[in-house]
Steps between C-alpha positions, in 0.01 A plus 500: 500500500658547193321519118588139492347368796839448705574692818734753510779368723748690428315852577652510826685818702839360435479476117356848533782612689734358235292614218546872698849472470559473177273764374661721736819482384412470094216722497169384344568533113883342557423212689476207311324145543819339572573771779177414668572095446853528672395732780162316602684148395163385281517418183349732245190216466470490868537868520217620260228244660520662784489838446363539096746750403772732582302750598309357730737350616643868556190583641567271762856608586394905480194388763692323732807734479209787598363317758803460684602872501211618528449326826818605640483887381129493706626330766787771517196791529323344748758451722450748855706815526536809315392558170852574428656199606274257338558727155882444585451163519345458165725678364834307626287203451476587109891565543579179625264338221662665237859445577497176682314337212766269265634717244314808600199418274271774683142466544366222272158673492674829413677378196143294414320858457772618327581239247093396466274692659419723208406181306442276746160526675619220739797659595327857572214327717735343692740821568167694512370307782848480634564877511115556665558298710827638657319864461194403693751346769710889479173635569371347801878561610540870445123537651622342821767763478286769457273392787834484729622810379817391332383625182373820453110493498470728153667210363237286304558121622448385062764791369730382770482118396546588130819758573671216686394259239694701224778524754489120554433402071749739498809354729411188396546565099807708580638155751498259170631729270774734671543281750660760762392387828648836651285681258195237651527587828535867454148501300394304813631792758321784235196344528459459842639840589135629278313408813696702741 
């Protein structure tokens, strides 16, 4: 329910969605009421009942933009097979992401932390919990690895899962703003090769 009594009808996935869209290509700071209004189709009345405010409105879009990677980035590591296919597969997967997305936009929660999170202590729980999460996924991966003997056993299982997150932060940074998917895939084979 709303501060007014009414139900919130229009807090649904799809104005979400919509709402994600927008921010993603304006940025937090640039995008405006009327961006919101024409992407989600509500008027600015209609808009601010539901959700309160811009941000949480953002909130909402940053959560459910999360939840949906984060699923399929765990999903990725959990996969059977070799440590080092699953960690290729995350890493194409971020590839595809990054340069299949309309106008190349890279990682929405990327450019969150970067434009916010400093300021922002919505935006850094959110990327906070996001990055954890992906780490304590690395971690159970690369100690699977180590137990099979793909990766070396003086390897610690937590210093491999943050290496190949800076590798991953990394690509995926480098994906929005070079843009060089040659350059992409070649971080992709160097990484890899550090588990032979």
């Amino acid at each position: 329910m709303s501060k007014s009594g009414r139900p919130r009808e229009f807090k649904d996935t799809a104005v979400i969605d919509a709402a994600m869209e927008a921010f993603w290509t304006h940025g937090y700071e640039a995008c405006s009421t009327d961006d919101l209004c024409k992407q989600t189709g509500l008027g600015r009345g209609s808009l601010y009942n539901a959700f309160g405010s811009k941000h949480e409105l953002y909130e909402h879009a940053l959560l459910r933009y999360h939840e949906i990677g984060i699923e399929a980035q765990i999903d990725i590591l959990q996969q059977h097979g070799r440590f080092k296919d699953r960690l290729r597969a995350l890493l194409e997967w971020a590839i595809h992401e990054d340069f299949t997305n309309e106008g190349r936009r890279g990682c929405l929660l990327i450019n969150a932390a970067m434009e916010r999170a400093q300021r922002d202590p919505a935006v850094k729980r959110i990327f906070d919990r996001h990055v954890d999460l992906l780490k304590q996924a690395l971690i159970r991966a690369a100690e699977a690895g180590i137990s099979a003997g793909e990766i070396s056993r003086e390897k610690d299982a937590a210093e491999t899962a943050n290496m190949i997150l800076s590798s991953y932060y990394g690509l995926r940074v480098l994906n929005a703003a070079v843009q060089n998917r040659e350059m992409a895939a070649q971080i992709v084979e160097g990484t890899i090769a550090s588990f032979q």
